[in-house]
N, C-alpha and C positions, 0 to 999 in steps of 0.2 A: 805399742799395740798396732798391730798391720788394719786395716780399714777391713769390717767387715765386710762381705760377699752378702746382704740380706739385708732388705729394709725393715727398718724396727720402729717400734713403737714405746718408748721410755712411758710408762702408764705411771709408778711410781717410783720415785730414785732411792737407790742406799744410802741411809745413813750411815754418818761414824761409828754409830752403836752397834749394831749389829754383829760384831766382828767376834767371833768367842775362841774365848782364851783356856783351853780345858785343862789347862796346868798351872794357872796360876798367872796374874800379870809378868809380863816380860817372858815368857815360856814363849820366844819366837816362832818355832817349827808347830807349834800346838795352835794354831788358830786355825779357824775352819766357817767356812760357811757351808748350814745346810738348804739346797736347790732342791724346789719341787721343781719337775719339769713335766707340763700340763701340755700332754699332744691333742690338739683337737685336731676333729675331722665330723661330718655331715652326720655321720649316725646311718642305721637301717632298721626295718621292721624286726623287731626281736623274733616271732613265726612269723607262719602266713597267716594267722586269727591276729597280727597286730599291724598287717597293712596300714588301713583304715587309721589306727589312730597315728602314724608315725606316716602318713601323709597328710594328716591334717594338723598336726606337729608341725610340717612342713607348711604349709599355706597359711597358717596360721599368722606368722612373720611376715610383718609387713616391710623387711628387706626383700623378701623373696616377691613377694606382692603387693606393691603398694595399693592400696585403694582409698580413692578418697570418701573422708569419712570414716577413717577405717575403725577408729574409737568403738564406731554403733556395727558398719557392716562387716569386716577382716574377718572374728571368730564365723560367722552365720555362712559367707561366702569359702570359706576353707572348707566349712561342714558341706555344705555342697559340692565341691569340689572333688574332697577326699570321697563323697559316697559314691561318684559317679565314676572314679577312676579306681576303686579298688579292685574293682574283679579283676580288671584288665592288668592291672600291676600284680596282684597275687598270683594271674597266671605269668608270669614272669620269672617272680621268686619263686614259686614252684618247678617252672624247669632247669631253671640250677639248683635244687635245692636248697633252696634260702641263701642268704646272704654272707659272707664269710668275712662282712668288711674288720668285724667287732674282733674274730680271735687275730686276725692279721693284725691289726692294729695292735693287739693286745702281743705281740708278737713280737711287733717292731718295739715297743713297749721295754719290753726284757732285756730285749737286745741292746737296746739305747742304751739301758741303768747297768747293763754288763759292761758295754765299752768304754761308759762315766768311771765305773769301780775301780780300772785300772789305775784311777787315779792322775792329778793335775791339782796343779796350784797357778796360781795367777796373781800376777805383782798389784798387790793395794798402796797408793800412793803414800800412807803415812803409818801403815804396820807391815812393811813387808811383805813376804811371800804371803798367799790366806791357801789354804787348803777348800777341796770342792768338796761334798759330797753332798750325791745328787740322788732323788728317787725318780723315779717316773711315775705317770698317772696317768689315764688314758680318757679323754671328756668326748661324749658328741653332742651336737649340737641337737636335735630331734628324737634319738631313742634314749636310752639309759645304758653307760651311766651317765647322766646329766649332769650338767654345772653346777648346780645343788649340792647333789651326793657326793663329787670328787670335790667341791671348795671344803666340805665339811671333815674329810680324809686329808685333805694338803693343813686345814686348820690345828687337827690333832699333829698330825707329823712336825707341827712347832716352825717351819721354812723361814726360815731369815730373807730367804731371794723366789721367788716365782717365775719361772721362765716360762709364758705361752706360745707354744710351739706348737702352727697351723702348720696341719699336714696339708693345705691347700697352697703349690708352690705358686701360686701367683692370686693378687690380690685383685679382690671383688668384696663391694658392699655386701652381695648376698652371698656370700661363702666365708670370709675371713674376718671383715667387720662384726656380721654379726654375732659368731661364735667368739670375738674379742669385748663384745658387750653384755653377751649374755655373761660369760666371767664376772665381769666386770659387778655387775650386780649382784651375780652369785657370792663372790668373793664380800661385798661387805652386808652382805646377810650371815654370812660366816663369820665375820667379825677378823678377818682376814687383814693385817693393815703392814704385810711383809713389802718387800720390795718389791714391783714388778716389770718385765720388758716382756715385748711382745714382737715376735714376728711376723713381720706383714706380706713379705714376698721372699722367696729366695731363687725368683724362677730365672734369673743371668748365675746362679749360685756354680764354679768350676765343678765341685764333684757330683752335682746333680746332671749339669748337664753333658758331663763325661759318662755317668750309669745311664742317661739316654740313648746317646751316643752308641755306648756299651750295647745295648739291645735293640736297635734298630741295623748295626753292626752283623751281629748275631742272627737274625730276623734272614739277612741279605744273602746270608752263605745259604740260605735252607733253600732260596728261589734259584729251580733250575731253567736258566735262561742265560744262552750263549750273547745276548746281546742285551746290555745294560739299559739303553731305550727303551725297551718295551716291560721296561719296570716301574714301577710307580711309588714312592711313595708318601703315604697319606697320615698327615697328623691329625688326629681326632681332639679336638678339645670339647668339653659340657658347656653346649649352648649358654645366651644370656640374652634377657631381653634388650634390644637395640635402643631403647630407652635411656636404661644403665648409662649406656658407651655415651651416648650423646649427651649425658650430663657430668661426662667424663670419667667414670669409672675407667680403671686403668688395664683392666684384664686384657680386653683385643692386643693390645700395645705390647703388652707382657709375655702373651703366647705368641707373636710374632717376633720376639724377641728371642725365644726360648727358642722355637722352629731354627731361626736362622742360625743361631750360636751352635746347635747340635748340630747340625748338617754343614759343620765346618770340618774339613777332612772327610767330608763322604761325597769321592768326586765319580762321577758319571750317572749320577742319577738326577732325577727330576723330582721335585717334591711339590706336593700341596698342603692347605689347609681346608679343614671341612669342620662342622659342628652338631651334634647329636645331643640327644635329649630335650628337646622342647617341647612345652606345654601349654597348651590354649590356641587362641586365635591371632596373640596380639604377634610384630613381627620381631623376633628374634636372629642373633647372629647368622648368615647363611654362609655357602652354602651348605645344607645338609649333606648327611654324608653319601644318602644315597643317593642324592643329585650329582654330587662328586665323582661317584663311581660310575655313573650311566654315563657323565662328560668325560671322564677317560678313556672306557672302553669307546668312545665313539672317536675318540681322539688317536687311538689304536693301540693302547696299552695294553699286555694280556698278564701279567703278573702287578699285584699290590702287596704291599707290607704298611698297615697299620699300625699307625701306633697313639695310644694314647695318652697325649700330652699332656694331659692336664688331670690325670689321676697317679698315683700313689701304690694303690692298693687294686685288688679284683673286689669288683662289686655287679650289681645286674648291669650296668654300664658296659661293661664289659663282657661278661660274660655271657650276657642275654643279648645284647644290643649291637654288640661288635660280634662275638663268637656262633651267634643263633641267627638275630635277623640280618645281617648285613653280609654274613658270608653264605646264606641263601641270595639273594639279592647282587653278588656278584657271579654265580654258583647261575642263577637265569642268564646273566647280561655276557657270561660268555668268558670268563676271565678264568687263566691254567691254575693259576694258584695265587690264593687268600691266606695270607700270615701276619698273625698279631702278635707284636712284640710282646718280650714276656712282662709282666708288671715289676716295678722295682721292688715292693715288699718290705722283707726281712734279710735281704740280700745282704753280702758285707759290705759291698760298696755305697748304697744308699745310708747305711747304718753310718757308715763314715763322715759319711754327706751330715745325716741328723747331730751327730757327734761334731763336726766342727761348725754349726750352726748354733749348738748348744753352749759350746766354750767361749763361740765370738760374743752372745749377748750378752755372757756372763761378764765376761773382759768389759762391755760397754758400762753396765753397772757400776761395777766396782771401781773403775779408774775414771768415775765421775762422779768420787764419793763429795761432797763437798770438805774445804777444808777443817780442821779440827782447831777451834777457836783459843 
């Protein structure tokens, strides 16, 4: 087995047992195991009348916020929080028209369980070849469908193997931890006791950061400027409390990692990092983006190419916050042209990407069956 590209998280290991023989003992080509494969991702307000609760879903989590005390204060100070910021977010999802993270996902989803169907089998150390077959299930962590509702769908589906597969290619307590714990609980209220691994990062992953690559590429033919200097471009990543970082969470490390590995073979340009979306008072990753873009154009940049690195999918992130406020905000400060790479999606390349990050965990599983006594 080649060393996976993806840091994993072995939550529970395969037994010997597991292995099904649908012909009979000794029927070699007939053994098979069945993979749920659980993509999580952050979730969005299902309308705009469910803001409100799917921000304070969000605050809720004391990954997201810790407070101390949080036992007595986290629900009460959530409630405040979500009441005070819903207007201002639902006008948000209202000018994109809500949210599209759930059918995207649901998207990549199909896509995944189509490029699994082609089929693969994988060498088990004491029965030979095992045959996969895999479904997909799509989890968020704040709206629905919840870990609840899909462990109780992965529970009926009967899975021998569990594969949690975080659409968040790089790893943070408040993004991938906790949507790996909320499972985690979900799964034995399900009565859930299949095998499971867990994906923690895959943000060094080759064909992810080749579909970046891929689109930032793409992004660069569309900017008309005879001279590569006075181009810029800008990786966006989703803010994190500096907090986090300082107690070592590993995300900064991850997206600078990711930045520099994509912007290998893309020679004459200049690149930055910046961070968007933060909340509250306390101090988060800087610098923002629109600080970013005021220190370019002053630096004498007249062309950007955004991209954000640390999303997946089109969400109000994007759409609203990179598409709406920030290319007004370059649109003042004086810059020819503002382009945002496309999102990876449902694209084939990304699909590839999920597909051999899906095969590698399985390979982990399985060729660390213990041995058969």
């Amino acid at each position: 087995m080649t060393e996976p590209e993806v840091t994993y998280k072995v939550v529970k290991p395969l037994s010997k047992g597991p292995v099904r023989d649908r012909h009979g003992v000794g029927a070699e080509k007939a053994r098979e195991l069945k993979v749920a494969v659980v993509m999580m991702n952050l979730g969005s307000p299902e309308s705009l009348g469910g803001v409100e609760r799917f921000l304070y879903n969000l605050f809720s989590d004391p990954l997201i916020i810790p407070v101390p005390l949080g036992f007595i204060f986290q629900k009460p100070l959530a409630k405040l929080i979500s009441k005070r910021r819903a207007e201002k977010s639902r006008a948000c999802y209202e000018a994109i028209g809500g949210s599209p993270l759930l059918e995207q996902t649901q998207r990549q989803a199909k896509a995944l369980e189509a490029r699994l169907s082609e089929g693969f089998v994988v060498p088990h150390p004491y029965r030979g070849e095992v045959r996969i077959s895999a479904k997909t299930f799509v989890c968020m962590r704040y709206s629905s469908p919840f870990s609840d509702e899909v462990a109780r769908e992965v529970a009926d589906f009967g899975a021998d193997v569990v594969v949690l597969l975080s659409l968040y290619p790089h790893y943070s307590v408040a993004t991938t931890e906790t949507s790996i714990r909320a499972w985690s609980k979900a799964a034995k209220r399900a009565g859930i006791d299949s095998a499971t691994i867990a994906a923690v990062s895959f943000c060094a992953e080759s064909s992810y950061v080749a579909a970046l690559r891929n689109r930032v590429t793409r992004a660069l033919a569309k900017v008309s400027a005879e001279d590569p200097r006075k181009v810029a471009i800008l990786f966006s990543a989703h803010s994190l409390p500096r907090k986090l970082i300082d107690k070592g969470d590993p995300y900064l490390s991850e997206i600078q990692k990711t930045v520099a590995l994509t912007m290998n073979g893309i020679e004459g340009y200049s690149h930055f990092l910046a961070f968007q979306s933060k909340v509250g008072p306390i101090k988060w990753l800087e610098p923002s983006v629109e600080v970013a873009l005021r220190d370019l154009r002053e630096s004498g940049f007249e062309h950007v190419v955004v991209c954000p690195v640390s999303f997946v999918s089109d969400h109000v992130e994007t759409l609203y916050e990179i598409d709406i406020l920030f290319r007004n905000v370059a649109d003042e400060l004086g810059f020819k042209s503002f382009i945002r790479t496309d999102a990876l999606l449902d694209e084939p390349d990304f699909i590839e990407c999920l597909s051999r990050l899906t095969k590698s965990l399985i390979e982990v599983l399985v060729t660390e069956v213990p041995p058969i006594p």
